[in-house]
N, C-alpha and C positions, 0 to 999 in steps of 0.2 A: 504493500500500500504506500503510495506516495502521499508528502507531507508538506513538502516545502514546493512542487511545482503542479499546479495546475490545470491542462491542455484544455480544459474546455469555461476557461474563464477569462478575463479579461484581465491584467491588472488596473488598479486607479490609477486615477492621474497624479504624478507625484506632486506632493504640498496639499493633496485634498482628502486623504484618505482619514484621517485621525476626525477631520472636521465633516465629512459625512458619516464617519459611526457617528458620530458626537448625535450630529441630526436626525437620523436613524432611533437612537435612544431616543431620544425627546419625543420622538411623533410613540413609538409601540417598543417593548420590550420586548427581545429577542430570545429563542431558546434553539440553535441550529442542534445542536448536542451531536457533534460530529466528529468524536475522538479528540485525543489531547490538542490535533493542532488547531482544529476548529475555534471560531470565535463563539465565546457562550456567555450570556445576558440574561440572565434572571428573567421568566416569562412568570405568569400567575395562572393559573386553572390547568395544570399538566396535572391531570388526574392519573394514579397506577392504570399502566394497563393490564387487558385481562380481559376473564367475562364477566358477565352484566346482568342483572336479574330485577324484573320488575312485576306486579302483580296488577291485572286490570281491574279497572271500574265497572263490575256488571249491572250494577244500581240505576243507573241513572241511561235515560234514554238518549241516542245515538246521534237521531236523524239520518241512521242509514240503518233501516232494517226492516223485514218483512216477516210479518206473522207467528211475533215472539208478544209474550206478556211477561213481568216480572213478577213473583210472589216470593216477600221477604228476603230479597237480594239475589233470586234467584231467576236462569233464563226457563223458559216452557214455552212448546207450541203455544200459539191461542188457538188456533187451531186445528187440528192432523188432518182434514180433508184435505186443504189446498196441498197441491204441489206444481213442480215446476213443466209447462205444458209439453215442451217438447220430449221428454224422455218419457210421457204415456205409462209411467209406474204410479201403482196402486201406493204408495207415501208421502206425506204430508211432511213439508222442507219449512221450515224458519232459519233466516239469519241474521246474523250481527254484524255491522264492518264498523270496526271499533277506528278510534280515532288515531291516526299515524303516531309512532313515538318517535324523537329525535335520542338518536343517542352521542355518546362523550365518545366513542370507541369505532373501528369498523369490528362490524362482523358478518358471517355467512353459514352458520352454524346456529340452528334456535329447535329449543326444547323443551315443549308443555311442561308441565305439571297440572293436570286435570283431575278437579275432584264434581266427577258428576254419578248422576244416576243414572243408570242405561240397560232397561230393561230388554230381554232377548228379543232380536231381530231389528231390534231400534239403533240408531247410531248418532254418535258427534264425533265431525270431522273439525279441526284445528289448522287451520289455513294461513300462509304468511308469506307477506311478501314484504321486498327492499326496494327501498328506493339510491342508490349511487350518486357520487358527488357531482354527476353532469346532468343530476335529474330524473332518468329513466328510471321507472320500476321494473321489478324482475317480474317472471312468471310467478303464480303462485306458485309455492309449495307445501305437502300437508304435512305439519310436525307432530308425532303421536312419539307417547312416553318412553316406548322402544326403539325409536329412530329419529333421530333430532333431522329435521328439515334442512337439507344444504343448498341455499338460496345459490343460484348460478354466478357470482360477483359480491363481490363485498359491499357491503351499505353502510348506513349512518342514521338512516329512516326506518323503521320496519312498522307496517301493520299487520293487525289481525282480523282472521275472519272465523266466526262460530258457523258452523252450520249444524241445525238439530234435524236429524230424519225419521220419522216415526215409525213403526212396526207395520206392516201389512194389515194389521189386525187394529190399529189405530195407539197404539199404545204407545206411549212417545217420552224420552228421555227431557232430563233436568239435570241444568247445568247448575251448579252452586260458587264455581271460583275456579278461577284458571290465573296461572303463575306463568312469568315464560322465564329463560335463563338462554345468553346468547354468548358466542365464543367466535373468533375468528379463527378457522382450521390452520393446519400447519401444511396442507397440499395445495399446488395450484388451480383455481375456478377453472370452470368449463372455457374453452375458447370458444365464445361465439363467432360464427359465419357473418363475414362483411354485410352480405345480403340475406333478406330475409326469404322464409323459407317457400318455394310454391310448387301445387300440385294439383292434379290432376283428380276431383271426386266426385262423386255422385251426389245429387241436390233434390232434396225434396222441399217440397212446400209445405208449411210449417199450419198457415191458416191460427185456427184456435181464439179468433177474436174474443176477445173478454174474458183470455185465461190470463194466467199471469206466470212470469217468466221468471227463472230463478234467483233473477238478483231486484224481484219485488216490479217490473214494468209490467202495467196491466197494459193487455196486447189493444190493438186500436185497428180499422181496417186501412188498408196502404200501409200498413207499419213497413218500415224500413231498419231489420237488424238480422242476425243470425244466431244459431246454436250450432255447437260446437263441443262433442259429446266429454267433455273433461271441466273440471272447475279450473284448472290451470287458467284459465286463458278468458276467463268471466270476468268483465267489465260490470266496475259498481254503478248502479243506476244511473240512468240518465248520462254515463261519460262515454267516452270512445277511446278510454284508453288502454282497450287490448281490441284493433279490428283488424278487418280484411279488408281485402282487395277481391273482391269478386267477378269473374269474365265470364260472359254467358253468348249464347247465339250474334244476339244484336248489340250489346255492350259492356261496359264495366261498371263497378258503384263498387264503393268504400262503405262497408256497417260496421257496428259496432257490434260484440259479440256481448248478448245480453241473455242468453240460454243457455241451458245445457241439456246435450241429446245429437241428434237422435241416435234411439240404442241404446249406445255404452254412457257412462259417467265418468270413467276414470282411462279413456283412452286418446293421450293426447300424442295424437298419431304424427303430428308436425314433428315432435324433437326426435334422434337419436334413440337408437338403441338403450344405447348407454343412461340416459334420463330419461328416456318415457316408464311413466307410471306404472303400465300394466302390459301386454302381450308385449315383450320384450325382442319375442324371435320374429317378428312379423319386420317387416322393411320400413325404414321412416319414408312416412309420404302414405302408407295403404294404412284405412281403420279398418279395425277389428272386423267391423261388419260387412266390409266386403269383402274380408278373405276369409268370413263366415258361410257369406253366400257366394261367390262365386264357385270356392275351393274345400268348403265345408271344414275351414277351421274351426277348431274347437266345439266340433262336433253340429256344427250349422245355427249356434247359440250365440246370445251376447253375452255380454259378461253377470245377465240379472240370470241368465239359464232362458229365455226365451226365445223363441225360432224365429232368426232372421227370414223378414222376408223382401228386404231391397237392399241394395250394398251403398245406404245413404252415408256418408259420412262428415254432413251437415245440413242443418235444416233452415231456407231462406221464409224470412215472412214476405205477407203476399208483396207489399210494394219493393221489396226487394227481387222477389222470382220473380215479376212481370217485368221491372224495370231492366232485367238483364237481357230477357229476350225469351224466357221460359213461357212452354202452354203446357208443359206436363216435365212431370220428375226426367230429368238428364243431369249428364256431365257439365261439369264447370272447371275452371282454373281458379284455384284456392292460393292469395298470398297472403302469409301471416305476417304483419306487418310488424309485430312486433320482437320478433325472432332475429330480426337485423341488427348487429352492436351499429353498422351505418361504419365501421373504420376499423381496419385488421391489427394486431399488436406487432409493436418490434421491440427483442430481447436486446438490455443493453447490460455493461459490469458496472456498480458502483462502487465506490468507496467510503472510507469511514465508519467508524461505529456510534453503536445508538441512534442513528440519521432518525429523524423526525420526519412523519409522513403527516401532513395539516390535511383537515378538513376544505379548504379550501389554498390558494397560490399566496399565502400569509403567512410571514410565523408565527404574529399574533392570532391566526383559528386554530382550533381546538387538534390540541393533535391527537389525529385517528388510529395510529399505528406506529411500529420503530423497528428498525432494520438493523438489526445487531452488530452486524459485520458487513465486510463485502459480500458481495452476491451478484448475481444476473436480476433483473427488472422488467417485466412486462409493459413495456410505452404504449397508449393509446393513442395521445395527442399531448400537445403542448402549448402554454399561452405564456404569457407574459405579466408578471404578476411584482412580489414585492421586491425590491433590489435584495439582493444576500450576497456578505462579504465575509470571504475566509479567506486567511493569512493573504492577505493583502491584494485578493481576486475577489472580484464582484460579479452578477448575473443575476440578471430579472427573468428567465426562462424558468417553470416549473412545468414538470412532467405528471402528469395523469397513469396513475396506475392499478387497473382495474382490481388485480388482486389485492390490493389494500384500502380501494375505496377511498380515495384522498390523491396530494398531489406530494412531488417532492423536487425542491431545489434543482435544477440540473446543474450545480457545481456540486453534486455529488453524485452527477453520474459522470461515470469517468469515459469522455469519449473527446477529440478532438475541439470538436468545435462545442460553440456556446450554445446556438439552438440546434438542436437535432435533426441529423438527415432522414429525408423521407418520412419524419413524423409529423402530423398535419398538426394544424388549430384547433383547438378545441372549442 
């Protein structure tokens, strides 16, 4: 590790350098923590890092939730008839989408701790998702007490989502308190694909006016959305922030994924092998249900055990299937819009120890993570942020690095130049 030359910094102009730290202190308090030779300035809120643990509010009502009542701090159906239209199952679905937490930390690692009642055949599913320091939230994913949830990228944001499903028979679970506990893993996230993911599926029309869809939208005629047989990728009411790109006969249209169905529930056929939910050996790109019905997977069943009888594997409402060019159930081009990171990574070596990785291109934001030693670095993009001066080199470039969810100084990524080649803007 070098200490005294730095190739990807600049030095100051001699006669200025003592009198920009000086100005530097004065505006924000610095904390680089980047080995002895590092310049280090007492910062204030560097909390230990580590995991994190916090417990929700189930008390008190949402404004995002469908067909829950509370009794003595507790969730419950109000009640088990309703369910969500497109999946055509005999149980009654309530949920919860609790309010986003910010946290001090990254993490991508989160782990209920659920103390409910749940009678046989009844379920509650534990859903969560991150939000990253460029914004975008991840897919969901479901975290239950045996397998902590490993969100696809590190975050800073995480919400949750209850979901209660009642028994065939109407008998319906209760939630009394849910705890979460979150950790940032010690392996590298998933690389997502530049582009987001498209395919080729079967489209039926969804219809069901005056049903109501699983994230609480009661259906309208011309509605304009789709379902999409997995929670993964279920947009909270009224937003569009998990849709498609839909191409049909005569045209395209962009919905917003507000169901789940048709068929399956937990088959989100868009990702990989590797992180798809459920039928694992199947190809990314084909649902369940058509390699149910076409090729009699899984003995020509869904994953509820009942006989496929179309290889749908998404259901458009009407003003969506007319709008595309549909007069009866066909193929479509499916893009998942939200499957795209939009900018591939490049591995760089850094140096220094304890390097501080900030929530944001600052030394004064919260820092989200710290890099022990040298290592390789996953770069996303790069801006331009607060000036940083060690041993007598300066640089306003900060690096984006999705595995830590935060950004970090590029005069401690050890490469030639000051802004990095071939890494975009962020």
């Amino acid at each position: 590790m070098r200490r005294n030359q730095r190739p990807n910094a600049r030095p100051l102009p001699a006669g200025r350098g003592p009198a920009l730290a000086v100005s530097l202190l004065a505006v924000v308090a610095l904390t680089l923590a980047a080995g002895p030779a590092a310049a280090r300035v007492s910062a204030p809120a560097d909390a230990p890092l580590g995991g994190v643990s916090w417990r929700t509010d189930l008390s008190a009502p949402t404004g995002e939730e469908t067909n829950v009542r509370r009794v003595d701090g507790s969730l419950r159906l109000r009640d088990p008839g309703p369910r969500p239209a497109s999946t055509r199952i005999a149980r009654g679905q309530g949920t919860v989408l609790l309010p986003a937490r910010i946290l001090d930390r990254a993490v991508d690692l989160i782990t209920p701790d659920l103390d409910a009642t749940v009678p046989t055949g009844s379920e509650v599913a534990v859903d969560v998702r991150g939000q990253d320091g460029l914004g975008r939230w991840t897919e969901w994913r479901e975290a239950r007490d045996d397998s902590a949830a490993r969100l696809p990228r590190a975050v800073t944001r995480v919400q949750t989502r209850i979901t209660l499903l009642s028994a065939p028979d109407g008998t319906a679970p209760t939630v009394h308190a849910l705890a979460l506990s979150a950790e940032l893993g010690s392996t590298l996230n998933e690389a997502a694909a530049a582009e987001a993911v498209t395919a080729s599926v079967y489209a039926t029309r969804e219809g069901l006016v005056g049903g109501t869809t699983a994230n609480g939208h009661v259906i309208v005629p011309n509605d304009h959305f789709v379902a999409l047989p997995s929670r993964r990728g279920l947009s909270p009411k009224g937003s569009g922030q998990y849709s498609v790109r839909v191409c049909g006969p005569a045209r395209c249209e962009t919905a917003p994924v507000w169901d789940v169905g048709p068929w399956n529930t937990r088959d989100d056929y868009w990702n990989p092998s590797s992180v798809r939910e459920s039928f694992k050996n199947l190809p990314q790109g084909k649902p369940e249900a058509q390699a149910a019905y076409q090729e009699g997977y899984n003995g020509g069943l869904d994953g509820s055990g009942r006989r496929v009888l179309n290889p749908a594997g998404i259901d458009l409402a009407d003003g969506t299937f007319y709008n595309v060019g549909l007069n009866n159930n066909g193929w479509v081009t499916v893009t998942y819009l939200w499957t795209g990171s939009g900018a591939p990574t490049t591995s760089f070596p850094t140096w220094g120890t304890d390097v501080n990785i900030r929530q944001q291109p600052t030394s004064a934001s919260t820092r989200v993570a710290q890099l022990p030693g040298p290592t390789t670095v996953r770069v996303q993009c790069q801006v331009h942020g607060q000036l940083v001066q060690v041993d007598g080199h300066s640089n306003d470039a900060w690096s984006y690095l999705p595995d830590y969810g935060g950004y970090v100084s590029n005069i401690f990524i050890d490469v030639a130049d000051s802004w990095l080649p071939g890494v975009p803007n962020c």
